[in-house]
Every structure is written in C-alpha cells, then in structure tokens.
C-alpha positions in Angstrom: 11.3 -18.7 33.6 7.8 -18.2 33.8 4.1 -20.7 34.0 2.1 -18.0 32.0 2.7 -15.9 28.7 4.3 -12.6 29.5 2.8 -9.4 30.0 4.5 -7.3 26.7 5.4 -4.0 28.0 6.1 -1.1 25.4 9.6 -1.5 25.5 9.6 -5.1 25.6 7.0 -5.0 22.6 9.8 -3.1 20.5 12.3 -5.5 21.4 10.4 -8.0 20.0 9.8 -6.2 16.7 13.2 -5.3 16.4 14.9 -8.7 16.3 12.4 -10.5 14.8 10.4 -8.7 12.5 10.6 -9.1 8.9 8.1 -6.9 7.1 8.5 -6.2 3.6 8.4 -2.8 2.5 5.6 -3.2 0.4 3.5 -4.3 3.8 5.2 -1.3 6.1 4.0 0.7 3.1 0.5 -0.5 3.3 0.4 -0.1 7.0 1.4 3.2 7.1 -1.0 4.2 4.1 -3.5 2.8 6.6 -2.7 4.3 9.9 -4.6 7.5 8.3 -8.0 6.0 8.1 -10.1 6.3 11.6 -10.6 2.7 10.9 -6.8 1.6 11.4 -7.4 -0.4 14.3 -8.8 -2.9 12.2 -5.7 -4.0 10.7 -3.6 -6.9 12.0 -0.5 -6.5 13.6 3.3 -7.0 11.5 3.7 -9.9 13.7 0.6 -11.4 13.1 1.0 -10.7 9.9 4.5 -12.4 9.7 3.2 -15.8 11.8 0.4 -15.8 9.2 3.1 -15.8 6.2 5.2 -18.9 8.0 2.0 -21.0 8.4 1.1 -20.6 5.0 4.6 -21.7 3.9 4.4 -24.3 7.0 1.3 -25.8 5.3 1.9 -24.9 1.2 -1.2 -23.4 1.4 -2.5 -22.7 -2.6 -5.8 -22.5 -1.6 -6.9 -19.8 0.7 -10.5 -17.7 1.8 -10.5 -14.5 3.6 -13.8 -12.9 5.3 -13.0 -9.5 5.8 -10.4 -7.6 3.9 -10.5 -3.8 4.7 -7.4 -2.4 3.1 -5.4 -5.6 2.2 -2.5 -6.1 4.8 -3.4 -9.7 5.5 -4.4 -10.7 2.3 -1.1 -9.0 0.7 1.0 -11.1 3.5 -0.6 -14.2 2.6 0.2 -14.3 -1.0 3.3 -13.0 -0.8 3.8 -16.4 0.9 1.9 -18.5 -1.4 3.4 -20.6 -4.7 2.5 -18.3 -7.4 0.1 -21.1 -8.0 -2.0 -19.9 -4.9 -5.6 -18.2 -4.8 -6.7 -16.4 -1.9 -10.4 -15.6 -2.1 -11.2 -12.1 -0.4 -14.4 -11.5 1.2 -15.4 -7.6 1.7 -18.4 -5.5 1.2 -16.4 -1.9 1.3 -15.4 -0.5 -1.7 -13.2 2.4 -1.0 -10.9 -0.2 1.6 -10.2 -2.8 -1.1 -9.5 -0.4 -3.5 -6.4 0.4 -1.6 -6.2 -3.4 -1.4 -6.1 -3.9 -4.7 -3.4 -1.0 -5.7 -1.2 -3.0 -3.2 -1.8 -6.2 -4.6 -1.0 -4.9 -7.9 2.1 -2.9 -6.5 3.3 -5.9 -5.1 2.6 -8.5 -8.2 0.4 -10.3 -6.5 -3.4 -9.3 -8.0 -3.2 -12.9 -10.4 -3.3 -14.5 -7.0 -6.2 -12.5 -5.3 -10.1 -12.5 -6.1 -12.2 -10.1 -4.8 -15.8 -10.7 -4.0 -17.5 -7.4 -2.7 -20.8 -9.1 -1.5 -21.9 -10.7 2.0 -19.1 -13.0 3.5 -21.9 -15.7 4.4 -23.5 -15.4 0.8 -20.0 -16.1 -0.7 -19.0 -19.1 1.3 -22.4 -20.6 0.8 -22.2 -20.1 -2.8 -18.4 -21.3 -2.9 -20.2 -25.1 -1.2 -23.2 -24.8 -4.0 -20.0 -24.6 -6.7 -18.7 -27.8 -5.1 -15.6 -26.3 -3.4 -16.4 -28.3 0.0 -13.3 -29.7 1.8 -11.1 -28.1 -0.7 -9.7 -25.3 0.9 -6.3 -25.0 2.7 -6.8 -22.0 4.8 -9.1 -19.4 6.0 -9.0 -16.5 7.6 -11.9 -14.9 9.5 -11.4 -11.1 10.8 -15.4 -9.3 10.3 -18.5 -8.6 11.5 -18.4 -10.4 15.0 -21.8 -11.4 15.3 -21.5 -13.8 12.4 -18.6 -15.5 13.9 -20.2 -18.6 14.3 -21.8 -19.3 10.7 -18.8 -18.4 9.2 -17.0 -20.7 11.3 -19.2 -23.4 10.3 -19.2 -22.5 6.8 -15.7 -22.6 6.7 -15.1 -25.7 8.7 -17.3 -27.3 5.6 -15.1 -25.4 3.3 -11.5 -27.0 4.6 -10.0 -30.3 3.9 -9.2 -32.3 6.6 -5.9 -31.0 7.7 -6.6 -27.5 7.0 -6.0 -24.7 9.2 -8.8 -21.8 10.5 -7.3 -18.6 11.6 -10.3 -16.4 13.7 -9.1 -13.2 14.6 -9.9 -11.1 17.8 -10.9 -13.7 19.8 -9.8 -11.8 23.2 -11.4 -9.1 22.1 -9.1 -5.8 23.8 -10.1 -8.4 26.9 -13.8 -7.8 26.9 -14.5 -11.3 27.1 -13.6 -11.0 30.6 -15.2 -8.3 31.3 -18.8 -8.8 32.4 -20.0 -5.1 32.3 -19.6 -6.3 28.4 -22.4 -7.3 27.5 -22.7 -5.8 23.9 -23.6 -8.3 20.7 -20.1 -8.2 19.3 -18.6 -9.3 23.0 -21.1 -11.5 23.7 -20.5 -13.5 20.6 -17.0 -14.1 21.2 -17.4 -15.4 24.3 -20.2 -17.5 23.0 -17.8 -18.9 20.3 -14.6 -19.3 22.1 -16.4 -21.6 24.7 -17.9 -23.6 21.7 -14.1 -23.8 20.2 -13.0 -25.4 23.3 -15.5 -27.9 23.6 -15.5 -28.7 19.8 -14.1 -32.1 18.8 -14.3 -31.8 15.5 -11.1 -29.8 15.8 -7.8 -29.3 17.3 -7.6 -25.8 18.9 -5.1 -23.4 19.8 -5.3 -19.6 21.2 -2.7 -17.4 21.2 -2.6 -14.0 22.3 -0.9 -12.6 19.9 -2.5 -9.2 18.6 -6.0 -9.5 20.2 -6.0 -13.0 20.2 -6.0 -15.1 17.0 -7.5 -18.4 17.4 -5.9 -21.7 15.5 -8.8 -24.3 14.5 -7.3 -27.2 12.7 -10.1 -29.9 11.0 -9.6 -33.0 11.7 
C-alpha cells in the first residue's frame, strides 16, 4: 500500500506496458516512424495515448479540437476511438509533421474524420467561436507552444459544452515546475497556469502524472 503515486522504475514501466497496453499496429507504426525525427520527444506516450482512446469512448466524444499535432499519434488514437460520425479538428502550423499525419490517417481509414488547419492555433479557435461553434465541442486536446497555454485554455473552455472534457498536456513539465533555477518562458507559464487550474471554479480538475503530466479540466 502506498499514500502517494509510485515512482515507475524502468522495469516497473515495462511491466506496466506489457499487461496493459493495447496499441494498434497502425499507432506502434507511427511511433516508430517518428522516433527518427530529433523532435520525437514531442509525442505522447502509448499509454497516454490508450487513456485518451477510453475517455473518448467514456464520453462518445463526436466532436473533438486538437492544438498541436506534429506527426499525428494523438489525433490517429482519438479517432480510432470516435463513431465514424466523429470530427476531430487538428491544429498545426508544420507542414512536413502533418504530412506524416495525414499518410497515417489515411493508412488507417480515418482521414473522413480529421481536418487539418495549418494556421495559428489561437487564430483557429477564435475563428471556430466567430462560426458560432461555442459550447459545442466535446473534447480538446492542448499539447503546443507553452507560452500560449493560457488563451488557448480560455478559448477552449468557451469552445466546450458543459460537460466537456480538456486534456492539457505537459503540465509537469520533465519536473521543471519545481525547479526554481527554471525560470525560462515555457516553465514559467506552466507553473503560472497550473496554479490558475487549481483555483479555477469554473471547472472540475484533475492531474495526473501520467507521461509528463496531463491535466483533466472538465466544464462545468
């Protein structure tokens, strides 16, 4: 038994994968095509990735926004889990990444289900609100540039119905936010935003280290 979430050693990391990972081959394949980019640390975890997939399912999400795709992986999960009646809205500004996205969206059947917008995430969610899509989304996903972390929250938080779910990633930041010789923009804004989470009543709020840190904000 233990009061505190424990500390996943290596071994104990591949345990946990091993009998209780389900990651279709079309995702390992993705992965691995992106493990050769200098960038691959920007990619969510399989297990992330698989807890994403069950609260979609959890919550029938149809209706979906992502700000910041890079090559796919969590875009392709969250589809997969969707009724083929879902859209997920995908927010990048790098072509050469979401062209690999797309050939795995396509690979994998899903492409009717996924727009791509290359332009600035904030100019897209504002201009999603102008079209009259407030409260009408289920779910959205926020893993980009940090330092915009808040307005997107906002934006989205205007975006969601009541009852829908926002997933911020990287919210312990490789445990920078602890560490006060941090005291770079991205870090800073984190911390800023993880203190305005918890204090936040227009939501209900979970963190969970999972990855590096994924932060639940349900709208109330």
């Amino acid at each position: 038994m233990t009061k505190s979430t424990l500390n996943l050693t290596p071994s104990l990391y591949e345990y946990l994968l091993s009998h209780s990972g389900r990651e279709h081959p079309l995702l390992k394949e993705l992965r691995e095509i992106t493990a050769s980019d200098e960038m691959a640390r920007m990619q969510i975890s399989p297990e992330q990735g698989q807890f994403m997939q069950l609260l979609v399912k959890l919550m029938g999400a149809k209706q979906i926004v992502e700000v910041g795709t890079f090559t796919g992986y969590s875009a392709l999960a969250m589809a997969m889990a969707m009724p083929k009646e879902g859209r997920i809205i995908c927010c990048d500004l790098d072509k050469k990444w979401t062209d690999i996205a797309q050939q795995s969206w396509k690979k994998a059947g899903v492409e009717d289900k996924t727009e791509l917008i290359l332009a600035p995430a904030e100019e897209t969610l504002s201009s999603l609100l102008k079209a009259g899509r407030a409260r009408s989304f289920d779910l959205i996903f926020v893993d980009a540039d940090k330092e915009s972390y808040d307005t997107y929250f906002e934006l989205s938080l205007r975006l969601l119905r009541p009852g829908g779910l926002l997933l911020i990633d990287n919210t312990l930041w490789g445990g920078s936010v602890i560490d006060q010789q941090k005291q770079d923009p991205d870090t800073k804004a984190i911390r800023a935003l993880n203190l305005k989470l918890q204090q936040d009543s227009r939501i209900e709020l979970s963190h969970l280290p999972i990855a590096d840190g994924l932060t639940l904000c349900l709208k109330k």
